[in-house]
C-alpha positions as CSV (number, residue, x, y, z in Angstrom):
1,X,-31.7,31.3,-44.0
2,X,-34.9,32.5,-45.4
3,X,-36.6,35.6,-44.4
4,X,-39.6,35.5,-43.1
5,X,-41.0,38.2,-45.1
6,X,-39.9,36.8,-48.3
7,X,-41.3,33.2,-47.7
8,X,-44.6,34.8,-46.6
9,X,-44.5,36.9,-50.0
10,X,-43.8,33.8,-51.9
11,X,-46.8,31.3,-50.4
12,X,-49.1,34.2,-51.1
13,X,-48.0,34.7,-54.6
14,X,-48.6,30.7,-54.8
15,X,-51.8,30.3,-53.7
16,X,-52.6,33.0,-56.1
17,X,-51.2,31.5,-59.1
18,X,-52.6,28.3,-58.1
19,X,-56.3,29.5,-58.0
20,X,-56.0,30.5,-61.6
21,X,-53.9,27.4,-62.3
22,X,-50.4,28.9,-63.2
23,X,-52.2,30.6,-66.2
24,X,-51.2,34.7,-66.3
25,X,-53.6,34.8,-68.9
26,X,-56.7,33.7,-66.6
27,X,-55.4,36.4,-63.9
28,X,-55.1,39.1,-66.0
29,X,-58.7,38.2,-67.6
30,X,-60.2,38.0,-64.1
31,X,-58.5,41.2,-63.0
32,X,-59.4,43.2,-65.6
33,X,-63.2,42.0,-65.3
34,X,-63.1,43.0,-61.8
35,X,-61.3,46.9,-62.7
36,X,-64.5,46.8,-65.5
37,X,-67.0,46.4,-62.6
38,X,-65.9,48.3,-59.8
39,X,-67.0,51.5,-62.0
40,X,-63.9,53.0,-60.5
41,X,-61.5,55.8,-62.6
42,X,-58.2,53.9,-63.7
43,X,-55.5,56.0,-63.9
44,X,-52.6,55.6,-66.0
45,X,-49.6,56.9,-64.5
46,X,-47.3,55.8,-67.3
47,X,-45.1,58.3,-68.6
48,X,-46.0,57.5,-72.6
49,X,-49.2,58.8,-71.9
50,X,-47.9,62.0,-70.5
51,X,-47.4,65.5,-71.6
52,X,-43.8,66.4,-72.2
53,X,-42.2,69.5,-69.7
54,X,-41.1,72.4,-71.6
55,X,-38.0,73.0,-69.1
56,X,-36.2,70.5,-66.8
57,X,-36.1,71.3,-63.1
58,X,-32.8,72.3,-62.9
59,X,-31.9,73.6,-66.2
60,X,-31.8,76.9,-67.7
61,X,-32.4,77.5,-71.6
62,X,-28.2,78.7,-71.4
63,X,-26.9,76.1,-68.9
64,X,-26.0,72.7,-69.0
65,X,-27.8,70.7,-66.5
66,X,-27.2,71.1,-63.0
């Protein structure tokens, strides 16, 4: 048996794909038009983009970590 919760997950992701007619390339165009116009700060929480720690939590400069 199906959850509910899943089936209800999967006819919204549907309806979605089906407005842009299956094509991820549409949606990502529209979305990112609509992130351009909403003047709002994107933030980029990927960690390429982030400074490297100088210590790991949890380590000491003469330990191994714990």
């Amino acid at each position: 048996m199906e959850d509910q919760l899943i089936k209800e997950i999967r006819t919204i992701k549907d309806r979605l794909a089906s407005k842009y007619n299956y094509d991820l390339r549409a949606m990502y165009s529209d979305i990112a038009q609509k992130q351009r116009a909403s003047n709002r700060k994107i933030v980029n929480l990927s960690s390429k983009n982030r400074e490297p720690t100088q210590q790991r939590v949890g380590w000491d400069e003469e330990q191994t970590p714990t």
